[in-house]
TIRO-210627 format. One record per residue (C-alpha): residue in three letters; residue number from 1; x, y, z. Coordinates in steps of 0.5 Angstrom, whole numbers, plus 500, padded with zeros to 3 digits. Example, Ala and Ser with C-alpha at 12.3 -4.5 7.8 and 13.67 -1.06 7.14 Angstrom:
@rest:ALA&nr:1&xx:525&yy:491&zz:516
@rest:SER&nr:2&xx:527&yy:498&zz:514
//
This chain:
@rest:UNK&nr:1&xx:624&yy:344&zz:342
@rest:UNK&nr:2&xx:618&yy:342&zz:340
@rest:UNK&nr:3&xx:614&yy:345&zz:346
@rest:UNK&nr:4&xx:616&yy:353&zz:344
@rest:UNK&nr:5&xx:611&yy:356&zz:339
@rest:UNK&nr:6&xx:617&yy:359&zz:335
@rest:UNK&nr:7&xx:613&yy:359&zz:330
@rest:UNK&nr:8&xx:608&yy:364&zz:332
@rest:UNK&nr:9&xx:613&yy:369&zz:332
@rest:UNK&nr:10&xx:612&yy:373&zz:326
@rest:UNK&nr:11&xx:620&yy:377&zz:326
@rest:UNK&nr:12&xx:624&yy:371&zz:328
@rest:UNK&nr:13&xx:629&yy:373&zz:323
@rest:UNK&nr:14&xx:630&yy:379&zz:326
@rest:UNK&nr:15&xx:632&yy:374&zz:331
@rest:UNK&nr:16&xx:637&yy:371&zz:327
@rest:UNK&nr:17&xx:640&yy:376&zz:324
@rest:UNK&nr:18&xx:642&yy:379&zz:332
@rest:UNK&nr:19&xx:645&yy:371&zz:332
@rest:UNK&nr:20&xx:649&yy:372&zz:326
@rest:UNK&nr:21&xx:652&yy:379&zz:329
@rest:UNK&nr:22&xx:654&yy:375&zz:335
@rest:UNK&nr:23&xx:655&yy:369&zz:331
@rest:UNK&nr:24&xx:661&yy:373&zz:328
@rest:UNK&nr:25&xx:663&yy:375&zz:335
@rest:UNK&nr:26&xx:664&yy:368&zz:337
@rest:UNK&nr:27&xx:667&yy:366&zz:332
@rest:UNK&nr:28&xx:672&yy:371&zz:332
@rest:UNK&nr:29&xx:674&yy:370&zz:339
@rest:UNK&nr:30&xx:668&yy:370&zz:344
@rest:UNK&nr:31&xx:671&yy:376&zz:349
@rest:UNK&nr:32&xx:664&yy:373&zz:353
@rest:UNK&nr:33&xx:668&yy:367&zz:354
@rest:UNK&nr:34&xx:674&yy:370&zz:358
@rest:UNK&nr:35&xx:670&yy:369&zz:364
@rest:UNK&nr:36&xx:665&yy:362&zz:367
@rest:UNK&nr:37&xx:659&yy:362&zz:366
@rest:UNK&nr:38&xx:654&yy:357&zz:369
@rest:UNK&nr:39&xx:651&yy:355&zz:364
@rest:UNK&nr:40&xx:656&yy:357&zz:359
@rest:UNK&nr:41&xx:659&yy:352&zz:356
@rest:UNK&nr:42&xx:666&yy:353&zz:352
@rest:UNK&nr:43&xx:667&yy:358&zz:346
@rest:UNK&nr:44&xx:669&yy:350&zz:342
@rest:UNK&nr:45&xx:661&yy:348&zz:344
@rest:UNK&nr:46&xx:659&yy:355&zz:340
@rest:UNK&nr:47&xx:662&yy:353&zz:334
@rest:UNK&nr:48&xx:658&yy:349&zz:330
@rest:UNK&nr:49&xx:652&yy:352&zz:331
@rest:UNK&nr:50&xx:656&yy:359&zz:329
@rest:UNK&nr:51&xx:658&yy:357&zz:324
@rest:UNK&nr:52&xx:652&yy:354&zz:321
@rest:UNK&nr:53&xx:648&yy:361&zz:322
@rest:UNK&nr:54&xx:652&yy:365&zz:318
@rest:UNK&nr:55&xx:649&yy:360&zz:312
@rest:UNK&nr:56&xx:642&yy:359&zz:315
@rest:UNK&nr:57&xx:637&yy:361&zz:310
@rest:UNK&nr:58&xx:630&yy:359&zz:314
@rest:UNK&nr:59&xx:631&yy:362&zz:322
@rest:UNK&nr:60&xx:625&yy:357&zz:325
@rest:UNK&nr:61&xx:629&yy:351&zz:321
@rest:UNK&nr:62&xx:636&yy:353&zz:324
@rest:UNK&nr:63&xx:634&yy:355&zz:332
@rest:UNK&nr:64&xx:630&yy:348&zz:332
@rest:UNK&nr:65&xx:636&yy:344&zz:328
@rest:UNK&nr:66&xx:642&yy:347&zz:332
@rest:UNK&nr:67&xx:639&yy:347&zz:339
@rest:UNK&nr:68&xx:636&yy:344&zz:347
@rest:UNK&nr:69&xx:630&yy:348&zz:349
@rest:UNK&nr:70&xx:630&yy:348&zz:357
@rest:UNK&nr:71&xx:625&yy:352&zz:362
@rest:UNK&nr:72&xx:628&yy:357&zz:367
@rest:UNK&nr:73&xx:626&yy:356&zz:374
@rest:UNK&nr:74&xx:628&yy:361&zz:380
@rest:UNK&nr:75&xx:627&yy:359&zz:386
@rest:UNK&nr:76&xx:629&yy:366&zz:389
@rest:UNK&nr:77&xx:624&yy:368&zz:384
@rest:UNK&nr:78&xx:618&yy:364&zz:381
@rest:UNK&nr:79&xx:615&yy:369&zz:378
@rest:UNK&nr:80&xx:621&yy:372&zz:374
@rest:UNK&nr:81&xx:622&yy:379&zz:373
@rest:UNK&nr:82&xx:623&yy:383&zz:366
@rest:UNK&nr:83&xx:625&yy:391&zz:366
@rest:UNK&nr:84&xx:627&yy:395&zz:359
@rest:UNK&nr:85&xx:632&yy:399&zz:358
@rest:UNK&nr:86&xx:632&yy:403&zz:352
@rest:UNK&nr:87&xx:638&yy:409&zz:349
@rest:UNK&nr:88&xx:636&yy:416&zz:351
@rest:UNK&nr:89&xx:637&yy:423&zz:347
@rest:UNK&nr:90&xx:639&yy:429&zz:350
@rest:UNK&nr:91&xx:641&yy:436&zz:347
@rest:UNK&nr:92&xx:649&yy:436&zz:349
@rest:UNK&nr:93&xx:655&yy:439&zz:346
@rest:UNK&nr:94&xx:663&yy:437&zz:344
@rest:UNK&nr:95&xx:666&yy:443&zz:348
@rest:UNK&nr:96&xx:664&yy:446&zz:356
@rest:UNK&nr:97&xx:659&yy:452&zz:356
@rest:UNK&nr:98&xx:653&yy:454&zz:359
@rest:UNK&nr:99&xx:649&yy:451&zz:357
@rest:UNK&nr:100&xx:652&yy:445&zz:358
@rest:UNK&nr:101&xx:657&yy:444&zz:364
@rest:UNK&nr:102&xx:656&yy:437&zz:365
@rest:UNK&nr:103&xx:661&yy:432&zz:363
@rest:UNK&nr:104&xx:660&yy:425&zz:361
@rest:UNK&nr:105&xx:667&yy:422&zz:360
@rest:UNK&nr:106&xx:671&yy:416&zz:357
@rest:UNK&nr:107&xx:674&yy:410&zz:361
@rest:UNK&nr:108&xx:681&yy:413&zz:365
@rest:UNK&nr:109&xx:687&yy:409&zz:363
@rest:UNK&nr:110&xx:687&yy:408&zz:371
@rest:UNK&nr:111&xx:681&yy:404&zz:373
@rest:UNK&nr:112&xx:683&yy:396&zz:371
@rest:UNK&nr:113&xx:680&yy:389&zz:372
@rest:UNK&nr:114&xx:682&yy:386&zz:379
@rest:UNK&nr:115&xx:686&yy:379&zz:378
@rest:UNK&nr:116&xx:681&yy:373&zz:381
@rest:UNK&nr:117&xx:686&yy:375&zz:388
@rest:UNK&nr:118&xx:685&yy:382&zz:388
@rest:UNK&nr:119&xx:677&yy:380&zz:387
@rest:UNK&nr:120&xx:677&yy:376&zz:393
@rest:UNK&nr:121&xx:681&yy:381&zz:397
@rest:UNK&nr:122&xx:677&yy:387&zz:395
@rest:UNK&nr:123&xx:670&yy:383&zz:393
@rest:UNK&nr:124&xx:670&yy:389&zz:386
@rest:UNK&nr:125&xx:672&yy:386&zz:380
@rest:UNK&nr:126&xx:674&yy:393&zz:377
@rest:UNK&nr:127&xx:678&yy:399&zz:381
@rest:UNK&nr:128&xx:685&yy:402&zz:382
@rest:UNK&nr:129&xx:693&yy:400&zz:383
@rest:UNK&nr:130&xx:696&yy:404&zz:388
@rest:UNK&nr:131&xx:703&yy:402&zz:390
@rest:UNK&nr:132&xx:701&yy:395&zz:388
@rest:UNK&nr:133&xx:695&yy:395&zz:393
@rest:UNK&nr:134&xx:688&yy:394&zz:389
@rest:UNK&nr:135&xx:683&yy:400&zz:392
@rest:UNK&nr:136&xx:676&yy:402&zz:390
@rest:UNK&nr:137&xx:676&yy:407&zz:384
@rest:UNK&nr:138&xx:673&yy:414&zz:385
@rest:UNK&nr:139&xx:666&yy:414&zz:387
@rest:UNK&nr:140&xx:660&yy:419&zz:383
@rest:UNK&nr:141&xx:660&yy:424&zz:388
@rest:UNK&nr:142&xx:667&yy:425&zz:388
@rest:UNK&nr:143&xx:668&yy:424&zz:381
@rest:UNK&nr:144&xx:661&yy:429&zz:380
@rest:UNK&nr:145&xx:666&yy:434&zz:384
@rest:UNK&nr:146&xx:671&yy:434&zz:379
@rest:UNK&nr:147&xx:676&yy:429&zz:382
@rest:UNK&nr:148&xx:677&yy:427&zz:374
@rest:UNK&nr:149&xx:679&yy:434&zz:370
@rest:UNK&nr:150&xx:684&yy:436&zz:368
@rest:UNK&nr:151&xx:686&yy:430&zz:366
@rest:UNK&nr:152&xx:683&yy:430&zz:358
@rest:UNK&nr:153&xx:677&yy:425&zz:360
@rest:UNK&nr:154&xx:671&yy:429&zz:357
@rest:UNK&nr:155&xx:667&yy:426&zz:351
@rest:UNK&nr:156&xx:662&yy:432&zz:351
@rest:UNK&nr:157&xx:658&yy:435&zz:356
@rest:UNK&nr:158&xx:650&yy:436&zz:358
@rest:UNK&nr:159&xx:646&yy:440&zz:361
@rest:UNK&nr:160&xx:644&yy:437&zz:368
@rest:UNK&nr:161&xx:647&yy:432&zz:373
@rest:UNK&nr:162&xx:640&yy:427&zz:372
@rest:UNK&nr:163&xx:642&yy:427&zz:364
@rest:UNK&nr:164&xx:648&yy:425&zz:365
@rest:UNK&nr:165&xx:646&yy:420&zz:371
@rest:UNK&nr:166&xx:641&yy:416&zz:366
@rest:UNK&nr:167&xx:645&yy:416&zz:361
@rest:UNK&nr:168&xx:649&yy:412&zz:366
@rest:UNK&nr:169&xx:644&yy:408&zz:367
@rest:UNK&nr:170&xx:642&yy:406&zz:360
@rest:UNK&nr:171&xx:649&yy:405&zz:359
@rest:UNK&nr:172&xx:648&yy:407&zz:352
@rest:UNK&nr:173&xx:646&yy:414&zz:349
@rest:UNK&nr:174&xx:644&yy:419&zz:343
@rest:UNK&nr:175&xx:647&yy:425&zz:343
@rest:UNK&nr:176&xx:644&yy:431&zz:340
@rest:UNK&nr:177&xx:649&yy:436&zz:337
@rest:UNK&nr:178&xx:648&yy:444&zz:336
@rest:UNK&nr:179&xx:647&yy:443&zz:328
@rest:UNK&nr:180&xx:644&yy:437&zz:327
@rest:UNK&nr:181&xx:650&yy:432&zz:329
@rest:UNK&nr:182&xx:648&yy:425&zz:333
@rest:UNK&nr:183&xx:654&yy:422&zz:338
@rest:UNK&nr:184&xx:652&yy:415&zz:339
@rest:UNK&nr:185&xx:655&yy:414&zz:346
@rest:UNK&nr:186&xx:656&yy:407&zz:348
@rest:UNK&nr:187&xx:658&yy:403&zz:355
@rest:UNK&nr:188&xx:665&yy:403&zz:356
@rest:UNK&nr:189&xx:667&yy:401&zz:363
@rest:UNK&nr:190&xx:664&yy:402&zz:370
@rest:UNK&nr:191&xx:668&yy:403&zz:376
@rest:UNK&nr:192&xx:666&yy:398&zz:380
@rest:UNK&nr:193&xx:663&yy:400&zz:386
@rest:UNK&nr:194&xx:656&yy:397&zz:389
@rest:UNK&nr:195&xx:649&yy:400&zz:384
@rest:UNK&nr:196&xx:645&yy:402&zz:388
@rest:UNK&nr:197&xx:637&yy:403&zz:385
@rest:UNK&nr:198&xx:635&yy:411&zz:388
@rest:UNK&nr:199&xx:628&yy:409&zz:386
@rest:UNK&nr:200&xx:628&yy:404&zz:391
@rest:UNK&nr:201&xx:631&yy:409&zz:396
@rest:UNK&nr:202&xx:626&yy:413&zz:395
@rest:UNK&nr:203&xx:620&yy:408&zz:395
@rest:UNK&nr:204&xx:623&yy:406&zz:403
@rest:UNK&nr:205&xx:623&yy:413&zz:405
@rest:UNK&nr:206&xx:615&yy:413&zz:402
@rest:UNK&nr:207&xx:617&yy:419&zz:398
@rest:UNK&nr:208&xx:614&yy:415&zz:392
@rest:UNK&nr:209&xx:609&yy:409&zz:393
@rest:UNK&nr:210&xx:613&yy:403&zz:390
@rest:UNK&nr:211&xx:608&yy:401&zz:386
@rest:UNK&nr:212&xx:608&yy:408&zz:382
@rest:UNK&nr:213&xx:615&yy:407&zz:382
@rest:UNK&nr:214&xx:618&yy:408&zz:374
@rest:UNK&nr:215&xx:622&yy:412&zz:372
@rest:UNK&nr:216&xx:618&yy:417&zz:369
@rest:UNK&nr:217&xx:616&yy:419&zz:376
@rest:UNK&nr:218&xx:623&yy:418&zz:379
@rest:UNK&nr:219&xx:624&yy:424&zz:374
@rest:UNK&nr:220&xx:618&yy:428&zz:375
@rest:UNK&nr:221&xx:621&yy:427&zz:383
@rest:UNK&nr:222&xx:628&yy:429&zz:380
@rest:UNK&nr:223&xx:627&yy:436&zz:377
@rest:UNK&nr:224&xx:622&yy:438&zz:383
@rest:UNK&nr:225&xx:627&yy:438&zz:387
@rest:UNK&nr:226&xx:635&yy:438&zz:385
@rest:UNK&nr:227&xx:638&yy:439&zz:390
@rest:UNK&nr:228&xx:635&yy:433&zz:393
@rest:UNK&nr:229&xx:636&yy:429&zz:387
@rest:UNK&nr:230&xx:643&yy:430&zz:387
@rest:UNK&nr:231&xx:645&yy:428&zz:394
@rest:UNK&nr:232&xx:640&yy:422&zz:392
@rest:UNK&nr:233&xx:644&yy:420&zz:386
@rest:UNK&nr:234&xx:651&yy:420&zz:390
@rest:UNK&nr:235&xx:648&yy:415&zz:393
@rest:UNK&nr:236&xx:649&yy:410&zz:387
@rest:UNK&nr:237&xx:656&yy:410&zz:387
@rest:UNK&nr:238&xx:658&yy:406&zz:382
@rest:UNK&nr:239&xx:660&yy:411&zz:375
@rest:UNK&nr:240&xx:659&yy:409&zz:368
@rest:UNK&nr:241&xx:664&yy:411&zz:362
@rest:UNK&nr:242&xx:662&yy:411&zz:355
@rest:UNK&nr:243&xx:665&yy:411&zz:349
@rest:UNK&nr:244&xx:664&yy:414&zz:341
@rest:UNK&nr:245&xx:662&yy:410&zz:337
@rest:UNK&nr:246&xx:659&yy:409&zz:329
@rest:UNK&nr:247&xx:653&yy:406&zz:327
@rest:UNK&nr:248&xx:653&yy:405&zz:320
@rest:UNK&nr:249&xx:646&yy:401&zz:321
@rest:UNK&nr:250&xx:640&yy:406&zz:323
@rest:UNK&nr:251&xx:636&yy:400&zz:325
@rest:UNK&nr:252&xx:641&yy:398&zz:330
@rest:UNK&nr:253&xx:642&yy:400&zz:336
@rest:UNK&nr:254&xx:649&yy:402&zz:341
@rest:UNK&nr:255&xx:654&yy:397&zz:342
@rest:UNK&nr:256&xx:652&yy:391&zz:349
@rest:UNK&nr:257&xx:657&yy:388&zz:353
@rest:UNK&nr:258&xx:658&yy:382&zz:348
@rest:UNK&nr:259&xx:661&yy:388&zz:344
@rest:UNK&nr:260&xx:656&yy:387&zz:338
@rest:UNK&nr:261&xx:650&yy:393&zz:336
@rest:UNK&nr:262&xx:645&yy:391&zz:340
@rest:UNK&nr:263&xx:638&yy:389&zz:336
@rest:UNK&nr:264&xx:631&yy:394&zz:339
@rest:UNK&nr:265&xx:626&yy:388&zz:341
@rest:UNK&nr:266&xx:631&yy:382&zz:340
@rest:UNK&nr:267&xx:637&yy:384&zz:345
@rest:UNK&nr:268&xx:637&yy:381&zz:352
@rest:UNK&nr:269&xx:641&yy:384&zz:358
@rest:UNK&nr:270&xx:642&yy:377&zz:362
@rest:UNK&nr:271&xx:646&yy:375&zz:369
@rest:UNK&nr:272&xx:652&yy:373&zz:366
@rest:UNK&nr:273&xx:654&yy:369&zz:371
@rest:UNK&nr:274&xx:649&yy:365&zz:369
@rest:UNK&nr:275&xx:649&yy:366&zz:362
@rest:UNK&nr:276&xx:653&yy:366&zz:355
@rest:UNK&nr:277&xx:652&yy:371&zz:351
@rest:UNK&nr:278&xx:649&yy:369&zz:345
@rest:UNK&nr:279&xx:644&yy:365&zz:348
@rest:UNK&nr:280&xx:637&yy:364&zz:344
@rest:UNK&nr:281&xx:632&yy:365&zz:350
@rest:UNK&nr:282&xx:625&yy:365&zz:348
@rest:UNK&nr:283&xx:621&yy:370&zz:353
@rest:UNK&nr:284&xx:614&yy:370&zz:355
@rest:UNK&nr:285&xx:612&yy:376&zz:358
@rest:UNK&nr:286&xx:608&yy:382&zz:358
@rest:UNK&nr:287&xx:608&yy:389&zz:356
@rest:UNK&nr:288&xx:607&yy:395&zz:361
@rest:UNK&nr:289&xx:599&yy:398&zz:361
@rest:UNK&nr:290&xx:603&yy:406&zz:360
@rest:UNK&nr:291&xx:605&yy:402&zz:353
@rest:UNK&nr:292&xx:597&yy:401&zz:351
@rest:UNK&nr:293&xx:598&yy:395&zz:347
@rest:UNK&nr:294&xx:592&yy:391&zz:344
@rest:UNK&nr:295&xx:596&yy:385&zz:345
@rest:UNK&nr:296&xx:600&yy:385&zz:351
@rest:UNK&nr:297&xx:603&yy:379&zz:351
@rest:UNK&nr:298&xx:610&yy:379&zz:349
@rest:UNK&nr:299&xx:612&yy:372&zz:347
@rest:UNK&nr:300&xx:618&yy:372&zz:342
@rest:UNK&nr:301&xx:626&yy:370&zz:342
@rest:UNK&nr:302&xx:630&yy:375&zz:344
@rest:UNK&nr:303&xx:639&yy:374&zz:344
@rest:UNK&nr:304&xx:643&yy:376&zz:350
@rest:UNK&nr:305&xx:647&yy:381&zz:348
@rest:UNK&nr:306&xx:648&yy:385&zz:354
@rest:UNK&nr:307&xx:648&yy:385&zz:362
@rest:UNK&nr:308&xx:648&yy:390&zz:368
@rest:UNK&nr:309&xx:648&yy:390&zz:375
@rest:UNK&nr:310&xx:642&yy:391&zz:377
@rest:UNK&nr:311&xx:641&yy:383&zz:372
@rest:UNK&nr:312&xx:641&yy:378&zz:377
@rest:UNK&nr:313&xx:639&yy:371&zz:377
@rest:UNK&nr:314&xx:636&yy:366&zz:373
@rest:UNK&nr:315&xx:629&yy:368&zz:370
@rest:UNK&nr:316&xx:632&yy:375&zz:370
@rest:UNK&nr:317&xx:632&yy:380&zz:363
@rest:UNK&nr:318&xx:632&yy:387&zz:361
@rest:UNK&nr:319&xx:630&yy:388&zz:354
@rest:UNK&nr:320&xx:633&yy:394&zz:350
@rest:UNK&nr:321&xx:628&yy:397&zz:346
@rest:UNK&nr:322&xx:632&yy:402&zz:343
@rest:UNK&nr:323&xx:631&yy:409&zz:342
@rest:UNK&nr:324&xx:625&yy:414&zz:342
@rest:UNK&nr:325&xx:619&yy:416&zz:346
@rest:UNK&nr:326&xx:615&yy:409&zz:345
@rest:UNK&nr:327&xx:621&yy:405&zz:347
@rest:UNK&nr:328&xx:622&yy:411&zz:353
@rest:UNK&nr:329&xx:615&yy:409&zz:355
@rest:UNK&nr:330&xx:616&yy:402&zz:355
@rest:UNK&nr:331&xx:622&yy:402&zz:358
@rest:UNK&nr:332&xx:620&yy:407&zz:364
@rest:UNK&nr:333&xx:614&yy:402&zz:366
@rest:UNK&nr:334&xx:616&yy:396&zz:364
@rest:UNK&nr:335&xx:616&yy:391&zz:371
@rest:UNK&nr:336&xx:613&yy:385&zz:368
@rest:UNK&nr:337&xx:613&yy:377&zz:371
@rest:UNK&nr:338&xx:614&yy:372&zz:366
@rest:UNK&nr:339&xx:618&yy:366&zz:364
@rest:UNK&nr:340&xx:623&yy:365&zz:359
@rest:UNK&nr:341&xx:626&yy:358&zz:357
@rest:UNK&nr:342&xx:634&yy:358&zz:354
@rest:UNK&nr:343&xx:636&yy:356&zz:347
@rest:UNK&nr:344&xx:643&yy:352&zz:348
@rest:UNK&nr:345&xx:647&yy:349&zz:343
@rest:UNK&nr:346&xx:647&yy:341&zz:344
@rest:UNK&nr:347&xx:655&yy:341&zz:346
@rest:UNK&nr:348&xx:653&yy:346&zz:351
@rest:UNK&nr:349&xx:648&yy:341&zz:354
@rest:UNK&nr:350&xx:650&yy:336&zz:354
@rest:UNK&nr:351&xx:658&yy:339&zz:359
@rest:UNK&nr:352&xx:653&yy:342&zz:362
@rest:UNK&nr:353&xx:650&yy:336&zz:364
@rest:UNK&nr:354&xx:643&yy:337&zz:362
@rest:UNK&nr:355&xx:639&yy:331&zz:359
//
């Protein structure tokens, strides 16, 4: 531990304070330990170090007391990638209008969680039972068609396809209502089919140079030319549900995979297959030139609390920056090296046979 500068991060109780919230999750059931996670562990190896952040008084203290400090290494990437994602506000509606024709719709009773036998017979995790047989579940375009009304699934409505489509990306958002209501919007399923980034489809086509590739530049292309954007969007056929939540915290965030209110600038989306969520990770990376920072550098510690499809690999993050036009800036830009060096609890190190 002694080797990670914890001590130069100036608001490392934020980053306890987003532990303690996960701390209780665990300790209520850890629904993140429902699946194998490489470097897991078990929910048991969490307990201890749980327990004592809920009475931790000096956070420097209880990360360097309660934890192994291990540097990550990717040999399918070296260099580590670090994106931001961030929860996007649109102007919307509870009820169809004109102005607002475009649903975003809550989890279907009949998409489901394929058993361990149906992932292998299918290769999804999530879809639908017909007769008995596990098949894929409606892909966007046809869901975007209308293969989903009628059925009561509408949460609200928006006013394009696009709006609905990177509020889908996010996974969480903010929905601005006639009369000054917000409708905080978190994720709640997904249908299980492959992701397919439309901005790298586009950097292959040539139509946007891959090094100008950001999202606001993918947006810029989107509302020049709609009617090509939305058969580009098909071209993701994975489909996101949301649900309604309550904030009754401003400071936080929208609710992450690991089912607690995520935390702008101290929540991490990670491999989940690699990592538990709860994992302390120091991270050093930086900040995207649009962002103009006087320090760049980004070197602080971060908690896992959410993941997402395009997050593969060992030195792989996604960092939520919460909401507004800063964190959309740094979020849209931000493709940046870096590494990052994991916190596990000691019983988790040592079943997972590091020294």
């Amino acid at each position: 531990m002694s080797a990670i500068p914890l001590e130069g991060d100036k608001d490392l109780t934020l980053a306890l304070a987003a532990f303690q919230r996960q701390a209780h999750e665990i300790l209520d059931g850890g629904a993140g330990f429902a699946r194998l996670v490489s470097f897991g562990g078990t929910r048991a190896d969490w307990l201890a170090a749980c327990r004592a952040a809920l009475t931790a008084q000096d956070a420097l203290t209880f990360f360097t007391t309660n934890f192994k400090a291990y540097r990550v290494h990717d040999e399918e990437n070296a260099k580590g990638l670090f994106t931001g994602y961030y929860e996007p506000e649109v102007a919307g509606s509870r009820s169809q209008t004109a102005e607002f024709p475009v649903p975003l719709y809550r989890k279907p009773d009949d998409l489901v969680t394929f058993t361990e036998q149906e992932h292998r017979l299918t290769g999804l995790r999530y879809g639908r039972r017909d007769g008995g047989r596990a098949l894929p579940y409606i892909e966007r375009r046809e869901i975007e068609r209308g293969a989903l009304s009628g059925r009561g699934l509408e949460i609200c409505w928006v006013k394009t396809w696009a709006e609905a489509f990177f509020l889908q990306i996010q996974g969480s958002g903010r929905v601005l209502l006639p009369g000054g209501e917000v409708l905080r919007l978190s994720y709640a399923a997904k249908s299980g089919l492959p992701y397919t980034g439309i901005g790298g489809v586009l950097a292959a086509r040539g139509t946007i140079p891959r090094e100008q590739m950001s999202m606001q530049s993918l947006k810029a292309w989107m509302n020049v030319n709609p009617d090509d954007a939305r058969h580009l969007m098909w071209q993701n056929k994975s489909f996101v549900f949301f649900r309604e939540i309550t904030v009754t915290d401003e400071a936080l965030g929208a609710v992450g995979a690991a089912r607690v209110h995520l935390t702008p600038g101290r929540s991490l989306a990670v491999d989940r297959s690699n990592w538990m969520f709860g994992t302390p990770v120091w991270l050093e990376t930086s900040y995207p030139p649009e962002a103009q920072r006087t320090e760049p550098d980004i070197k602080r510690l971060m908690i896992a609390q959410d993941t997402g499809s395009a997050i593969r690999g060992f030195a792989r993050g996604d960092l939520y920056w919460g909401w507004g036009e800063d964190a959309a800036v740094i979020a849209g830009h931000m493709k940046s090296p870096g590494r990052m060096t994991v916190l596990l609890p000691h019983a988790v190190a040592k079943t997972v046979g590091l020294p």
